[in-house]
Each structure stands twice: as C-alpha cells, then as structure tokens.
N, C-alpha and C positions, 0 to 999 in steps of 0.2 A: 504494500500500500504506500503512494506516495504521498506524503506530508505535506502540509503547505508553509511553512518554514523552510526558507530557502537551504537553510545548515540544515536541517532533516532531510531534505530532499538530496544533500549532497553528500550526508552519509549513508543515506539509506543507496544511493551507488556506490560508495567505497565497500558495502559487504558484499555486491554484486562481481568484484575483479577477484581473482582469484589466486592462491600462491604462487609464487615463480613471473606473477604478470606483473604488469606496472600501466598507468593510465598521465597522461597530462594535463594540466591545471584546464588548457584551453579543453580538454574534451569533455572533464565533468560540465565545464560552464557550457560548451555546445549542447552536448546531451539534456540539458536545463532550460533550450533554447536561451540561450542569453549572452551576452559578450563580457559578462564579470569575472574575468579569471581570478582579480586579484582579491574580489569577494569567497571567491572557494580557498582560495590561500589563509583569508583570516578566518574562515570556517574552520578550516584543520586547524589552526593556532589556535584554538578556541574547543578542542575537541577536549573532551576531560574524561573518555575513555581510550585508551590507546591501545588494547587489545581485543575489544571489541569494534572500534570503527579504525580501519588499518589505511590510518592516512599515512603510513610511511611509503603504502603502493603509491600517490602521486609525485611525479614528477617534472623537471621541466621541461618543455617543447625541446628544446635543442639534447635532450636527453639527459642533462646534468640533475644531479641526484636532488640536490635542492634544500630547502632547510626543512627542520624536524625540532620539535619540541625536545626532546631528549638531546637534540645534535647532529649532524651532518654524519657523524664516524658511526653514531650508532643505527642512525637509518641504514648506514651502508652494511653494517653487520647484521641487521635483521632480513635486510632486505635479498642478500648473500646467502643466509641462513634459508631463503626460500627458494635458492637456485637460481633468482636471477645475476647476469653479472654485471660485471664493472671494474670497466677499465679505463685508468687515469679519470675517476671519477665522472667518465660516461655512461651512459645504457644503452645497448643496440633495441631502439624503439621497434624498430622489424621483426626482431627477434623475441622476445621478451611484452612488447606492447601489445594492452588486451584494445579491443574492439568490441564496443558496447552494439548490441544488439536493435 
C-alpha cells in the first residue's frame, strides 16, 4: 500500500530493491513521479530505522556510493556484505542497478 507521505512513499520503495541491488536518488524521485531527488536524500537522512528501510541501497546517479547516516565506509561495508561491488568507490549501475517495475 502506498502512503501519502512523500518519506512513506519513498520507503515503502526502499523494501521493494532487493540485496546485492542498489537504486538512484533520481529513480526513487522518478518512480514518485516527481523531480525531488534531493527530497529523497533528506528522507533517508531522516530515516530512524536503518535495518528495516535499507536506505544504504541508494545511491548516486554517477554510481558513487554517496552518504549514509552511519558513514560512507560503513555503507560500503554493508553494502559489500550484500555482494554488491565497489571499486575506487564506484558501483557498476549495469550490473548491480535494480529497475523498479
């Protein structure tokens, strides 16, 4: 069920991507129809479950890992921890990027 709260609405996609994937700020705000990326960025900064809305899956457009509540190092260790990779603090979006349905 989708929320009418834009940050419900934009966690309720973060449990839809799934381990080893990753998403980009601009696709949750597309997916939302709307051009507010940097509105879903202070959503995740604002998120105050971190194991339940797994905003360490977004990332950014150019594939760089991006910031994280916890920190850059430990997004990338979670994020690793779910098989995706990173190199020189890239993500091959090709490879690794989910596609919301």
């Amino acid at each position: 069920m989708i929320k009418n709260n834009f940050c419900e609405r934009v966690y309720y996609l973060l449990n839809k991507i799934p381990k080893g994937n990753v998403v980009t700020y601009k696709q949750i705000a597309n997916k939302l129809d709307s051009r507010a990326y940097r509105a879903v960025g202070n959503c995740l900064n604002r998120n105050k479950d971190l194991i339940k809305i797994p905003c360490h899956r977004v990332v950014r457009s150019d594939g760089g890992v991006g910031g994280y509540a916890l920190g850059s190092r430990k997004k990338e260790e979670i994020l690793t921890k779910e098989g995706v990779g990173i190199i020189n603090g890239k993500i091959d979006l090709k490879e690794f990027g989910f596609k919301f349905n």
